[in-house]
C-alpha positions in Angstrom: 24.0 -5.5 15.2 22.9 -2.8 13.2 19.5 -5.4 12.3 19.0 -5.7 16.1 18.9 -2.0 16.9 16.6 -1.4 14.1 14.1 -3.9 15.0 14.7 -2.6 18.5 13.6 1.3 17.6 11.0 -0.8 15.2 9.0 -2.3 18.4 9.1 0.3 20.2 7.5 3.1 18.2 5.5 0.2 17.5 4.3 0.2 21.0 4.4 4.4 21.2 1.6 4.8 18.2 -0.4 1.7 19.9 -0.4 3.7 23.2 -1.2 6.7 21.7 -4.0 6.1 20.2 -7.6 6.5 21.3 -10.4 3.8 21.6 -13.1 5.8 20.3 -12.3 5.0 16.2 -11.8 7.0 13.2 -14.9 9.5 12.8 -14.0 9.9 9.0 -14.0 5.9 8.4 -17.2 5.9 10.7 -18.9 8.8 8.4 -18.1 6.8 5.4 -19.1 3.9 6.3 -22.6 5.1 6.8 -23.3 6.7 4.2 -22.0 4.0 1.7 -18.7 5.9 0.2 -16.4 3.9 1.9 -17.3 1.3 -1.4 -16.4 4.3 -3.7 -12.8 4.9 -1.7 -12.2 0.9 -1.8 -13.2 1.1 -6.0 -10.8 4.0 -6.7 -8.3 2.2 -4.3 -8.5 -1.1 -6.6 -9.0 0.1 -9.9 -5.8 2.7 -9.4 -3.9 -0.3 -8.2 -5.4 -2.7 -11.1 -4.2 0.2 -13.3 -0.7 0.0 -12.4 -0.7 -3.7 -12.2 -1.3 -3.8 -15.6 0.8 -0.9 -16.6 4.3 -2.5 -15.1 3.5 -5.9 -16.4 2.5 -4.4 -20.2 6.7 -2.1 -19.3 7.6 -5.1 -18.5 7.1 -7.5 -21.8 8.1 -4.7 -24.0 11.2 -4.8 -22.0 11.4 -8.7 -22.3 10.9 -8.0 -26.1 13.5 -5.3 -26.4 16.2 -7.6 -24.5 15.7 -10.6 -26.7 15.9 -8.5 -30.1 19.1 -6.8 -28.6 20.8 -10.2 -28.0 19.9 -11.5 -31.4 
């Protein structure tokens, strides 16, 4: 029950913020995209979220390593 209503309140501000907005599209995304930043915004984007890729998967074995030398 309680999965129904959520999906319920789900779809509809689903449909609220699809209503609400304009046609007209994102003047800061537009400005961006024309003077070629929008590639510096998607770099920083992937290179933060390489960064913590790499970060949780280096926690991650040292974890590994810690577990098997605490069961030994």
């Amino acid at each position: 029950m309680k999965k129904t209503i959520l999906f319920l309140l789900l779809v509809i501000n689903g449909l609220m913020c699809s209503f609400a907005q304009t046609s007209t599209g994102v003047e800061m995304a537009t400005g961006l995209r024309s003077s070629g930043k929008i590639y510096v915004v998607v770099a920083v984007l992937v290179l933060l979220f390489v960064g913590m890729t790499v970060y949780l998967f280096t926690i991650d074995r040292k974890l590994s390593r810690l577990e098997k030398q605490q069961d030994q």
